[in-house]
Every structure is written in structure tokens, then in C-alpha cells.
C-alpha positions as CSV (number, residue, x, y, z in Angstrom):
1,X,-23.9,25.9,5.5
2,X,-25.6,23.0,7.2
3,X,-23.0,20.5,8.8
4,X,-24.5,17.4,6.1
5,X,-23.7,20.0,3.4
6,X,-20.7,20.6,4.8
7,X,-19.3,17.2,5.6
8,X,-20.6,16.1,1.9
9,X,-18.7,18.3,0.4
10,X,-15.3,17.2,2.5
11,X,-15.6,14.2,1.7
12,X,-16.2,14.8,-2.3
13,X,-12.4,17.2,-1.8
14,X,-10.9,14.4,0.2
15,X,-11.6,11.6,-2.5
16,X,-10.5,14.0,-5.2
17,X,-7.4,15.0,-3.7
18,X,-6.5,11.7,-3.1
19,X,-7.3,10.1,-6.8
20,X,-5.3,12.6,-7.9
21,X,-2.5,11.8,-5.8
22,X,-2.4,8.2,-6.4
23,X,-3.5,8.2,-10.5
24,X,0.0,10.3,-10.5
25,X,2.3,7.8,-8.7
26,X,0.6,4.8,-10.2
27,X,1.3,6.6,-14.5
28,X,4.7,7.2,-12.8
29,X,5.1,3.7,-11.4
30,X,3.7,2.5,-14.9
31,X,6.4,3.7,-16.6
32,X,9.1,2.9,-14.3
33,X,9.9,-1.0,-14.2
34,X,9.0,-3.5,-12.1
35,X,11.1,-2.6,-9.3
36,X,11.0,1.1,-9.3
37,X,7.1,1.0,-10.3
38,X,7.1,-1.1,-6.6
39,X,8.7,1.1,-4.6
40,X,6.6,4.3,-6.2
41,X,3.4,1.8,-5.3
42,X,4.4,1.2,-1.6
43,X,4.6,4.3,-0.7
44,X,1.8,5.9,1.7
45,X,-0.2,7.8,-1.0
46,X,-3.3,6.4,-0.3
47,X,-3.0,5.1,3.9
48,X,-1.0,8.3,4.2
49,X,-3.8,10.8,2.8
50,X,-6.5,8.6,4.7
51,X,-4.2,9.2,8.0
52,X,-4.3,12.9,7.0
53,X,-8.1,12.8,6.8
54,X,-8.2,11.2,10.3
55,X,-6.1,13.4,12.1
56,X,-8.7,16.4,11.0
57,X,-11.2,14.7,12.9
58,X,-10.1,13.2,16.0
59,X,-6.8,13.2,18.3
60,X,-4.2,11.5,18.5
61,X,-5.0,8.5,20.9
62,X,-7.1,7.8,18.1
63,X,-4.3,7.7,15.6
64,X,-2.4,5.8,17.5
65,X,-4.7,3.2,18.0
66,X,-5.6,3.0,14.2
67,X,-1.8,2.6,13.4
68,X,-1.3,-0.4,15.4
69,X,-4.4,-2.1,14.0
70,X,-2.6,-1.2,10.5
71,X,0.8,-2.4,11.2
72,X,-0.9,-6.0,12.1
73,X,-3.0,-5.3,8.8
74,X,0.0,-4.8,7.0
75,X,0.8,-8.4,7.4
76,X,-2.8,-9.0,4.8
77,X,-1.1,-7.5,2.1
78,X,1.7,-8.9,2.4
79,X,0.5,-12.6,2.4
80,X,-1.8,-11.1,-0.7
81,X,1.0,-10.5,-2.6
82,X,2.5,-14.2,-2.9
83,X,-1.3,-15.4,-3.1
84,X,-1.3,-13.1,-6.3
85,X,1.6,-13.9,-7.9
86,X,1.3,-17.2,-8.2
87,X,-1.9,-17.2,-8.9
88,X,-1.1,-14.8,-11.8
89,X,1.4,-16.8,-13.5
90,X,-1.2,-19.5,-14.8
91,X,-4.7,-17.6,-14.4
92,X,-6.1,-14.3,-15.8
93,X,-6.9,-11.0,-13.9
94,X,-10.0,-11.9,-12.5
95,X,-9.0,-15.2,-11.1
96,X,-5.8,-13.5,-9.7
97,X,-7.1,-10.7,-8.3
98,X,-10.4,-12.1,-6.5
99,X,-8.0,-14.6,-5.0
100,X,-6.0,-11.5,-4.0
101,X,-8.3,-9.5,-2.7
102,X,-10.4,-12.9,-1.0
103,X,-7.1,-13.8,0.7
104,X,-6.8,-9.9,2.3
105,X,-10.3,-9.8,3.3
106,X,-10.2,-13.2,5.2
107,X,-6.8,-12.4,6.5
108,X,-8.1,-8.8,7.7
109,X,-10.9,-9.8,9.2
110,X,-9.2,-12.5,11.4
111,X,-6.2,-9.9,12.4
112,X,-9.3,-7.3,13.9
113,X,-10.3,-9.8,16.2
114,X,-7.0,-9.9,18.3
115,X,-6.0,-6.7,20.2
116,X,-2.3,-6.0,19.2
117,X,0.4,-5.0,21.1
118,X,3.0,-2.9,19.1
119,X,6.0,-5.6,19.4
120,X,3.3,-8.5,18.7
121,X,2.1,-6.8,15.4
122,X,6.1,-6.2,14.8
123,X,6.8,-10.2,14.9
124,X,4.1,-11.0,13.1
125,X,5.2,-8.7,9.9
126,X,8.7,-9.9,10.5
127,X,7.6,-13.8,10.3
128,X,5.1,-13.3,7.3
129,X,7.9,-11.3,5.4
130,X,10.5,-14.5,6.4
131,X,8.3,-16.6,4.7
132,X,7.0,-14.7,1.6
133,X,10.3,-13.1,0.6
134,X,12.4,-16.3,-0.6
135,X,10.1,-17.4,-2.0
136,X,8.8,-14.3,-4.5
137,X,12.6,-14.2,-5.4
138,X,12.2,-15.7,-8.7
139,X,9.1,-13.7,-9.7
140,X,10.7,-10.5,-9.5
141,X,12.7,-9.9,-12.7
142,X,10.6,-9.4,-15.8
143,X,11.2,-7.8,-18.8
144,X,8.8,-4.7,-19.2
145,X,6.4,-5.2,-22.3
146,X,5.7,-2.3,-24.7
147,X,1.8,-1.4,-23.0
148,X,-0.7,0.9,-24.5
149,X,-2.8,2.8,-22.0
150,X,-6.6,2.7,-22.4
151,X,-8.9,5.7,-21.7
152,X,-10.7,3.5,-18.9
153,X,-7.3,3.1,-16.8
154,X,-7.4,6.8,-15.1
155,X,-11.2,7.2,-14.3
156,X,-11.0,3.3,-12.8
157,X,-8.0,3.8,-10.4
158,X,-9.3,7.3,-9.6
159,X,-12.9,5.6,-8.5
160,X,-11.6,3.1,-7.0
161,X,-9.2,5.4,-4.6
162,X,-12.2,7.5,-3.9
163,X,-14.0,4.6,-2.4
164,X,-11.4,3.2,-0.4
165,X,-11.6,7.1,1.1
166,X,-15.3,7.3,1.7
167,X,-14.7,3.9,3.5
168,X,-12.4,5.5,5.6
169,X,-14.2,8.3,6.2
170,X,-17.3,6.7,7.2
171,X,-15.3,4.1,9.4
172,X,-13.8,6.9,11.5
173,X,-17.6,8.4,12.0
174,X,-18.1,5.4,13.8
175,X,-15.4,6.3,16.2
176,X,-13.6,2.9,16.0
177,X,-10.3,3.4,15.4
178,X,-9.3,-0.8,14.9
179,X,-12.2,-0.3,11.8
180,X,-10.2,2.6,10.8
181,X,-6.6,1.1,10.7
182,X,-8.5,-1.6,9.3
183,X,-9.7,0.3,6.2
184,X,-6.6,3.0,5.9
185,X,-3.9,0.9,4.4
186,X,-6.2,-1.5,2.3
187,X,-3.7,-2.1,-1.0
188,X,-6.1,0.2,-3.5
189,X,-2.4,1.4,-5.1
190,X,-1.7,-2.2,-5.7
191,X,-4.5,-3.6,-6.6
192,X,-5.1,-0.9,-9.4
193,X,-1.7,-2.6,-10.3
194,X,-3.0,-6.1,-10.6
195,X,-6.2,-4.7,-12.8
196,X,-4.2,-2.0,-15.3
197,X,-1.1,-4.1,-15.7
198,X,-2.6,-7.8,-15.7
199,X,-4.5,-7.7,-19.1
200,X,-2.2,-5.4,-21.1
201,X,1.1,-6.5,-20.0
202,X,0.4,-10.2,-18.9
203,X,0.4,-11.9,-15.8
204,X,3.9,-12.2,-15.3
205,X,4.8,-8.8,-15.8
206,X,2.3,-7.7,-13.1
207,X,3.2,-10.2,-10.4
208,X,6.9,-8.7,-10.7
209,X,5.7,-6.0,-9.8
210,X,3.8,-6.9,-7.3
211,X,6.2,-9.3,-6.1
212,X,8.8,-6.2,-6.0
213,X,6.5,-4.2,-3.2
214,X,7.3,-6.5,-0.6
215,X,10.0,-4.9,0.2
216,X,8.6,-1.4,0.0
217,X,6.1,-2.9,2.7
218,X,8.7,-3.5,4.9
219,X,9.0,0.6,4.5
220,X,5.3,1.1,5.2
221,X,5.4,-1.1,8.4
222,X,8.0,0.9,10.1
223,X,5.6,4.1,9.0
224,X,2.9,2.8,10.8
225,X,5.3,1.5,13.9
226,X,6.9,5.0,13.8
227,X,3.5,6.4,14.1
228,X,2.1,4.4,16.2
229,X,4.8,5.3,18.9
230,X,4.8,9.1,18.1
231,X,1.4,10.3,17.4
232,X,0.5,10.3,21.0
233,X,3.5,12.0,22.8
234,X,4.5,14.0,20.0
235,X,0.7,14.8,18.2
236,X,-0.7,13.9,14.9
237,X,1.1,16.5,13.1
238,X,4.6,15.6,13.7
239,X,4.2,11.7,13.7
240,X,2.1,11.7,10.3
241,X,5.6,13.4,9.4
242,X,8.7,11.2,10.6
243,X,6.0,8.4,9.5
244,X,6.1,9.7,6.2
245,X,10.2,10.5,6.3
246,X,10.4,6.9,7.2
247,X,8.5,5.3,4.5
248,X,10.6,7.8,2.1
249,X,13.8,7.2,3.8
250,X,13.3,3.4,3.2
251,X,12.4,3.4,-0.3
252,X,14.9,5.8,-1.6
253,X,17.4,3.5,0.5
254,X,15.8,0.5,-1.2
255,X,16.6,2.3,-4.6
256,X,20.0,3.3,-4.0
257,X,20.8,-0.1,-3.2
258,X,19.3,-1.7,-6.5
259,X,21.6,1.4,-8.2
260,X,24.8,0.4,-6.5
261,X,24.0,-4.0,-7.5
262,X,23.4,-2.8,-10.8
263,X,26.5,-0.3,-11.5
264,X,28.6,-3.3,-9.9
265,X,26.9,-5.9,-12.0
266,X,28.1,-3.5,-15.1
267,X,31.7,-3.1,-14.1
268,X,31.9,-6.5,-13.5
269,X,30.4,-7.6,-17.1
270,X,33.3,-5.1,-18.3
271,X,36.3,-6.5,-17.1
């Protein structure tokens, strides 16, 4: 097989796989809540797979240099996210999403041009988050509207996922790995959010949970952090893994915590 045959038909299994893989978290996070749909959203299942991908073709200097760029890149989506959901609460999906998306672009772009040190890209996701934290505190908690899925919703997130993986893909052919970590945790899973849930649910509905996957963020931050330290003393292979195992650990802690407020909240309304 000739190696353009070959590489085309890669890529055409890597963009499949991963649609797949995010289309299923995002119906599961669809039908989850606000604040469980959030955590399911912030997982890694599209910068993860895109890691994945990477690791195939180069080492793990590489990868480590990519996650640092992504950590500091982490701090774009979460500015996004407060840009979004106040934007959403007076204006429709386009308006709320190109301001989104605008806002990570121009943020991303700016973050590239400074070289990062791990504890500098640490301080700056720690400051952003101080800031856009309190105040998404009274977005958060919305009641979830009865939604009807449309036919369009799965082929749309699926296309979209694919792209954001040929970008990759073609980013890490140019053996830069800052263009890489640039591209690898774009919000694709959150965005698809913002379009799906914005014009069936109403704006409100979709900036909670938006709003909600700042804290899974946190989560993916450590990921990249975890990685970024591991990848080249321990290989790809086993800091892909405790990157993912953190990611999971936080979320599922993030979870348990929202169960314990609530089952107090209930015992407390009983007495």
C-alpha cells in the first residue's frame, strides 16, 4: 500500500473512532443534567483520543511539549465559558457561540506566542479559574427542559469531532508540537453543547451546563500537568494513562461530592 494511501486511510479510522467516542458521551451527557452532563463533557474524549493519535507518531519529548502548550490553552476555554454564558442568557446560538468561539481563538492565539513553563501555565489556570468561578455561580442550576432530538444532532457533532482530528493530525505533520497542544484540547465536546442544547433547550439551560464544566476543567488541567511531567521519564504509554486516571479520579470525586450536598440537603429538608 503506498504510504499516502496508507496515512489517508488512518486518518479516515482516527476521525471515526473518535466521533464515535464523543457522539456517545455527549447523548449520555444530554440526558444527564446540567451538572452531570458537565462532568461527562470535560472529560478527555476528544484531547485524549487526539493525544493517543500523537503518541503513534512521535516520542515523548514531543508529548510533553504539546501538553504544556495545552495546559496554558486550557486557560481559553475556560475564559470561553463565562464569555458564553452570559452571552447566552440574552442572545441566540449564533451570537453566543461566535462570541465563544471568537474569544478562544483570540485567547489561543495570544497564549502560543509565550513559551510556558509548567508552574507558569499552572498559575495562570489557577488565576483565570479565581476569577470565572464566582462569578458562573448563579448560572449553574437550571431546571432541565423536556428536548426532542433532531436527526441533524449526531451527523453534526460527529463532523465536527472529525475535523478537530484532521486538524490535529495535520498539525503534528508539521512537527510542532506548541501547534499541536494548540489544536488537541480545542472545546469541540463543548461546543457541540452550545449548538445541540442552545436552540432546543434555550439559552439558559445550555450555559448551565456550560457553566457546570468549569470545574471538570479543573480535572483536565491536572491531566495535561500530570502528563506533561510523566510522558518523558515515564513514556507516552504510561503518562497518556495516570493522565487519564486523573481526569477520571477528579470528576468522579466532583460527582461524589454533588451526591453527598444533595443527600444532606434531603435530610435536612426532612427533619
Amino acid at each position: 500500500m503506498a504510504p499516502d494511501t496508507a496515512f489517508v486511510l488512518m486518518l479516515v479510522l482516527r476521525m471515526a473512532l473518535t466521533a464515535l467516542l464523543v457522539v456517545t458521551a455527549s447523548i449520555m451527557a444530554e440526558r444527564s443534567g446540567p451538572v452531570i452532563g458537565a462532568l461527562i463533557a470535560t472529560l478527555p474524549i476528544s484531547a485524549g483520543p487526539a493525544y493517543v493519535f500523537l503518541s503513534l507518531d512521535h516520542d515523548a519529548l514531543f508529548i510533553a511539549e504539546a501538553a504544556r502548550t495545552s495546559l496554558a490553552i486550557n486557560t481559553a476555554t475556560l475564559t470561553m465559558i463565562p464569555v458564553y454564558v452570559l452571552v447566552a442568557q440574552r442572545h441566540g446560538t449564533f451570537t453566543s457561540c461566535t462570541a465563544a468561539v471568537a474569544a478562544w481563538v483570540a485567547l489561543a492565539v495570544g497564549l502560543r506566542q509565550i513559551q510556558w513553563s509548567l508552574v507558569s501555565a499552572l498559575l495562570l489556570n489557577a488565576a483565570v479559574l479565581a476569577i470565572s468561578l464566582p462569578l458562573l455561580a448563579r448560572y449553574r442550576h437550571v431546571a432541565m427542559p423536556p428536548m426532542m432530538r433532531r436527526w441533524t444532532d449526531i451527523p453534526l457533532r460527529a463532523a465536527l469531532v472529525a475535523l478537530v482530528v484532521a486538524a490535529v493530525v495535520a498539525a503534528s505533520r508539521s512537527g510542532s508540537p506548541a501547534l499541536s497542544g494548540v489544536i488537541a484540547p480545542f472545546p469541540i465536546v463543548l461546543i457541540s453543547v452550545m449548538v445541540i442544547f442552545h436552540p432546543r433547550a434555550g439559552g439558559p439551560f445550555a450555559a448551565a451546563v456550560i457553566a457546570n464544566s468549569s470545574f471538570g476543567l479543573v480535572g483536565f488541567g491536572l491531566a495535561v500537568a500530570v502528563l506533561q511531567i510523566t510522558a518523558a521519564r515515564l513514556g507516552s504509554a504510561i503518562g497518556l494513562s495516570l493522565a487519564l486516571a486523573t481526569a477520571v479520579t477528579w470528576n468522579l470525586g466532583l460527582w461524589w461530592q454533588g451526591m453527598r450536598r444533595r443527600l444532606a440537603a434531603q435530610t435536612a429538608s426532612r427533619r
